[in-house]
matplotlib code that plots the C-alpha trace (Angstrom):
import matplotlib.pyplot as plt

x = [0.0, 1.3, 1.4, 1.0, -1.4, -3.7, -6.5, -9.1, -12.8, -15.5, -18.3, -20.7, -21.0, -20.5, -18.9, -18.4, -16.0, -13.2, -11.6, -10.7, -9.8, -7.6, -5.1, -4.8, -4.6, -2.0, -0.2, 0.4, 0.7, -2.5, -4.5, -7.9, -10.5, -13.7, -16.8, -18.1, -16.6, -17.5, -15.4, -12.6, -12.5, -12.1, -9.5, -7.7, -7.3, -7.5, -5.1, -2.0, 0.2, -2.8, -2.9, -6.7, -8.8, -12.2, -13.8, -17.7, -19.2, -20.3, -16.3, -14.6, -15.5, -14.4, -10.7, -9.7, -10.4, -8.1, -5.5, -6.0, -5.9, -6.8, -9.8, -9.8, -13.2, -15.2, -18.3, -19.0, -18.9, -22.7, -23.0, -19.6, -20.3, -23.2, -20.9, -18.5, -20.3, -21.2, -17.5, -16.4, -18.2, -16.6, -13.5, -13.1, -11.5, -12.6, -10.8, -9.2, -11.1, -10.2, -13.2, -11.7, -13.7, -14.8, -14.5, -15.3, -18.0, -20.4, -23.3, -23.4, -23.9, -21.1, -23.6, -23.5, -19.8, -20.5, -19.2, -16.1, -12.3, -10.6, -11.0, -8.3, -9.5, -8.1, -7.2, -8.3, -11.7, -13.8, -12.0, -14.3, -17.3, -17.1, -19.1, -17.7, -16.6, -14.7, -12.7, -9.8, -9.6, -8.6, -5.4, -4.8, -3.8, -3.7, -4.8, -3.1, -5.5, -3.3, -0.1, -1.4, -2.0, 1.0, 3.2, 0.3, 0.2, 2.2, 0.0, -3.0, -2.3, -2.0, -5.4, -7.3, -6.4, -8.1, -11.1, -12.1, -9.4, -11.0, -9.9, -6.1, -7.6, -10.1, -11.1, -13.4, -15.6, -16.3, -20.3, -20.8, -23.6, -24.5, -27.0, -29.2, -29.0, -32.3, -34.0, -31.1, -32.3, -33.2, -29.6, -28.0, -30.5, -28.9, -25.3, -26.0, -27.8, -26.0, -22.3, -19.8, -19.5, -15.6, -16.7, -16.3, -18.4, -18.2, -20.9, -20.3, -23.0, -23.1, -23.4, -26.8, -28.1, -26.9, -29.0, -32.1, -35.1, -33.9, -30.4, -31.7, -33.7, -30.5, -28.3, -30.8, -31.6, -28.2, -25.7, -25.8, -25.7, -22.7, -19.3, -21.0, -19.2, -21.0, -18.2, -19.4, -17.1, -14.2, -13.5, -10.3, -11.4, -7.7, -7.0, -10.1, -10.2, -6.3, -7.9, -10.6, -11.1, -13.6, -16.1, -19.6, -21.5, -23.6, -22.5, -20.7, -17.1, -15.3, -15.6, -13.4, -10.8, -10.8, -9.8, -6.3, -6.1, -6.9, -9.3, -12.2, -15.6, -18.9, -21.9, -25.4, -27.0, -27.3, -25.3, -23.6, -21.1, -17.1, -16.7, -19.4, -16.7, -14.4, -16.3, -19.4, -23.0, -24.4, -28.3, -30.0, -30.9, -27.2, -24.7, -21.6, -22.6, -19.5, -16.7]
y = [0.0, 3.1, 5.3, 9.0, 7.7, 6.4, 8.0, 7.5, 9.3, 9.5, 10.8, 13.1, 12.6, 8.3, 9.4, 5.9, 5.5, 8.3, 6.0, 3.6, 5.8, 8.2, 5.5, 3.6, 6.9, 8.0, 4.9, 4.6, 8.0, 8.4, 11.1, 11.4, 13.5, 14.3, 16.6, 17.5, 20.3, 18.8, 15.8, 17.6, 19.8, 16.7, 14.5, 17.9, 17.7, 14.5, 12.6, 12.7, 12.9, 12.7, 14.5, 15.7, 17.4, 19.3, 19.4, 19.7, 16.5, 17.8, 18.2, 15.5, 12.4, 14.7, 15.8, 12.0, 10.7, 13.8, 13.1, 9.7, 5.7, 4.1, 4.8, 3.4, 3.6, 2.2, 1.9, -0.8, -0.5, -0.8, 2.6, 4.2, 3.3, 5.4, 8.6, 8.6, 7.2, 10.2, 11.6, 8.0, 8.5, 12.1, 11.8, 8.3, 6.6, 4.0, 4.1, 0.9, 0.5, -1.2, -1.7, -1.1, -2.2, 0.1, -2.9, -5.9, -7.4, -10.9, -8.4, -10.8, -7.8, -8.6, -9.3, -6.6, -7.0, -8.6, -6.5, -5.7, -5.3, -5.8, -5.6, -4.7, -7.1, -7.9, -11.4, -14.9, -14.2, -11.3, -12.9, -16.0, -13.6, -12.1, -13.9, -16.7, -15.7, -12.6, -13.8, -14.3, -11.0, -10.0, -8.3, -8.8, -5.5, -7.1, -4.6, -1.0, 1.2, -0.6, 0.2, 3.7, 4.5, 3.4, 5.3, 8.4, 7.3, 10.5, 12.8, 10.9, 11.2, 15.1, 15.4, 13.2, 15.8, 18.4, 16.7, 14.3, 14.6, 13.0, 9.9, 9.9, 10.0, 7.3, 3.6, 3.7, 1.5, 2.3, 1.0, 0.6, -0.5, -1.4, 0.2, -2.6, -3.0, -3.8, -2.0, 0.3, 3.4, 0.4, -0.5, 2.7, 3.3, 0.2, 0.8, 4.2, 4.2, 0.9, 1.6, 2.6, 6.6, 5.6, 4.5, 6.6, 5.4, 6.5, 6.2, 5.5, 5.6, 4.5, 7.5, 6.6, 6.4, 10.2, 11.0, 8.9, 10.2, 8.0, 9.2, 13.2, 11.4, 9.2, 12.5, 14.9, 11.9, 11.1, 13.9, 15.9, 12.3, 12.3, 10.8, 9.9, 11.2, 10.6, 10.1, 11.9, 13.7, 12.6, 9.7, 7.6, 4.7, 2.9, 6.1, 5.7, 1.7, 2.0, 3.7, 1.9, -1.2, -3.4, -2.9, -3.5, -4.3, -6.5, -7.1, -3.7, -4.0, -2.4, -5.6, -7.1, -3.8, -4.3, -7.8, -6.4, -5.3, -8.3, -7.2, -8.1, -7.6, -8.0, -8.8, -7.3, -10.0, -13.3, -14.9, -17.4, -15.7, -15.8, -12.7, -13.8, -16.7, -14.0, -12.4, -13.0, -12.0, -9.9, -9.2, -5.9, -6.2, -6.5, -5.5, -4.8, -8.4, -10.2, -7.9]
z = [0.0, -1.2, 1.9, -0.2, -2.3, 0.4, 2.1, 4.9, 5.1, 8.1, 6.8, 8.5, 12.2, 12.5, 16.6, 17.0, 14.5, 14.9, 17.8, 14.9, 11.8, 13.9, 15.2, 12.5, 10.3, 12.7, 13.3, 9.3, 9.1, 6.6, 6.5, 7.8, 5.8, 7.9, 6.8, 10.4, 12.0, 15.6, 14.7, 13.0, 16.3, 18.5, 16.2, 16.5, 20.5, 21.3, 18.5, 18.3, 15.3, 12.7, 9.7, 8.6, 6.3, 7.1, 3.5, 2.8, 1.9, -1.5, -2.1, -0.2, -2.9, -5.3, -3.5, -2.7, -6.5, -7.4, -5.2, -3.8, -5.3, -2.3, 0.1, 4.0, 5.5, 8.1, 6.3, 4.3, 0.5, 0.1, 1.5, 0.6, -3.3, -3.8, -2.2, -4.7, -7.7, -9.5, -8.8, -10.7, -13.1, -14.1, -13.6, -14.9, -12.2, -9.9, -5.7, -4.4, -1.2, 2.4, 5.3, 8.6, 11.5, 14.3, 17.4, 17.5, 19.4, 19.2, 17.8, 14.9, 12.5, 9.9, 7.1, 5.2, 4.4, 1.2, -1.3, -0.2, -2.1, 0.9, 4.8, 7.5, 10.3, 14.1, 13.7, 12.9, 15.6, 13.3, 9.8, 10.9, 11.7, 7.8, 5.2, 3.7, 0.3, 1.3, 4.4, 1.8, 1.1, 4.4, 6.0, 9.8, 12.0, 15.3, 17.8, 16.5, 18.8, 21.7, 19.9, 19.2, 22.8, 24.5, 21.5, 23.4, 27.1, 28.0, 26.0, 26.9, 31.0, 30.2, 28.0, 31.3, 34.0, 31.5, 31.2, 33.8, 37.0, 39.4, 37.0, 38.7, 42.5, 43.1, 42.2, 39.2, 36.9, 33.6, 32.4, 28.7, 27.2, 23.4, 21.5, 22.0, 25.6, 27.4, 30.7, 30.2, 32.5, 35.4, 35.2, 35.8, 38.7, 40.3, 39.3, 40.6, 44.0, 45.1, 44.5, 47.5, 48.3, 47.2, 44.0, 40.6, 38.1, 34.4, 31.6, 28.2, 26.3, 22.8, 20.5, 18.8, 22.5, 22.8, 19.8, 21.1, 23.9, 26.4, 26.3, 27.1, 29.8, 31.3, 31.4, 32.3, 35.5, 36.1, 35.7, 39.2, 40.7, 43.0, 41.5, 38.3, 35.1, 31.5, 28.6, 25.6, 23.8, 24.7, 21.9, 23.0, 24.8, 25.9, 27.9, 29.7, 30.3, 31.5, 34.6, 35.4, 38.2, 36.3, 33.6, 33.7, 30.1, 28.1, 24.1, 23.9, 21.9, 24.9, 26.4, 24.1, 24.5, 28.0, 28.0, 27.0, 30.6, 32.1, 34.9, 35.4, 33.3, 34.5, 32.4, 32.9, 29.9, 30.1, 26.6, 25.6, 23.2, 23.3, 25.3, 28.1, 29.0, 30.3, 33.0, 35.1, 34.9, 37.8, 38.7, 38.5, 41.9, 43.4, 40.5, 42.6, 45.0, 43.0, 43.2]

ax = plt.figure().add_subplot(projection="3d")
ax.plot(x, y, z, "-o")
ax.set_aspect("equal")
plt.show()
């Protein structure tokens, strides 16, 4: 892969996703081109070593077929076709394209990888969760964000004590749930109300809960609850799971980053699924009962 000829886009405001692009981006020294100004503002502060581009996203398809052969993205070619189709078709040129994921989790949702050129996966674990007929056409990156934030950790330490220093002081637990995750305002109640006055205990929401009713009704509830801190905007997720005791979740792909820690993960769903063999489930009614 040509390095100067090589590219990476996040379009519009996929949150989620610029924890994935901006160390890898980084790492390989790619650069990032992003079309939200709210994005671009926090890749600016809270990446280091990253090269990017704020372009409109009537102009950005346009600027990467000039200048560009090769296209990282994290959405999959289904939906990143139709972007740059009309560009294609002017200019007469067609991008080399590589899917990167952003996390991996047991959410089962790898179907609609079907088109794709090539895809820049973890390791042998997601390869076997990709449909059949393009696992061949994958590259293995083993776990870069890791890579990227210990290459940081100096930078990163400085950037916590801006924005949550409490962090550095107290024991903490970090509670992330998925998208999906059931009875979710019942669950913070109990992680809330029942944890030790010693305890700090973060909230990461998933972005698309943010944007949802019940996430104006969980921060609105929750937020002048004492030593509870809601994780928002800040988008690196090592820095934040390097300080925490133990993490409480259900499906959520930080489960799988914080298994890099070795500490221990405890799981608000009943499952089945490979990363529910690495921690323990816990009841509503007693969450903290089995630390």
């Amino acid at each position: 892969m040509k390095q100067n000829r090589t590219a990476a886009l996040l379009y519009e405001n996929d949150n989620g996703h610029l924890d994935h692009l901006a160390p890898y981006c980084s790492v390989h020294d790619i650069p990032l081109f992003l079309t939200s100004p709210y994005l671009f503002k926090a890749a600016k502060e809270q990446y280091e070593q990253l090269t990017i581009h704020l372009l409109a996203p009537n102009s950005v398809c346009r600027a990467i077929l000039e200048n560009y052969d090769m296209l990282i993205s994290t959405l999959p070619k289904q939906l990143l076709d139709p972007l740059f189709l009309l560009d294609e078709m002017l200019l007469q040129k067609k991008l080399k394209t590589y899917w990167l994921p952003h996390g991996l989790s047991d959410k089962k949702n790898m179907h609609a990888l079907t088109q794709e050129e090539h895809l820049l996966v973890y390791g042998e674990q997601m390869k076997a969760m990709l449909p059949e007929h393009v696992q061949s056409k994958c590259t293995f990156t083993g776990n870069f964000r890791w890579k990227y934030y210990h290459l940081h950790k100096n930078f990163y330490d400085a950037l916590l004590k801006k924005w949550y220093p409490e962090i550095f002081s107290q024991q903490n637990i970090l509670y992330a749930p998925s998208w999906e995750m059931p009875n979710l305002i019942d669950w913070i109640e109990a992680l809330v109300s029942k944890k030790s006055a010693a305890v700090h205990l973060y909230i990461k929401l998933h972005p698309n809960t943010y944007l949802s009713p019940e996430g104006a009704i969980i921060t609105e509830k929750f937020k002048q609850s004492d030593k509870i801190f809601f994780i928002k905007d800040f988008f690196p997720i090592y820095p934040i799971i390097d300080k925490m005791s133990a993490l409480f979740t259900d499906i959520s792909s930080v489960g799988y980053d914080f298994l890099t820690f070795n500490r221990p993960i405890f799981f608000t769903t009943k499952n089945d699924d490979p990363l529910h063999k690495h921690g323990i489930e816990v009841d509503q009614d007693d969450p903290y009962r089995k630390i």
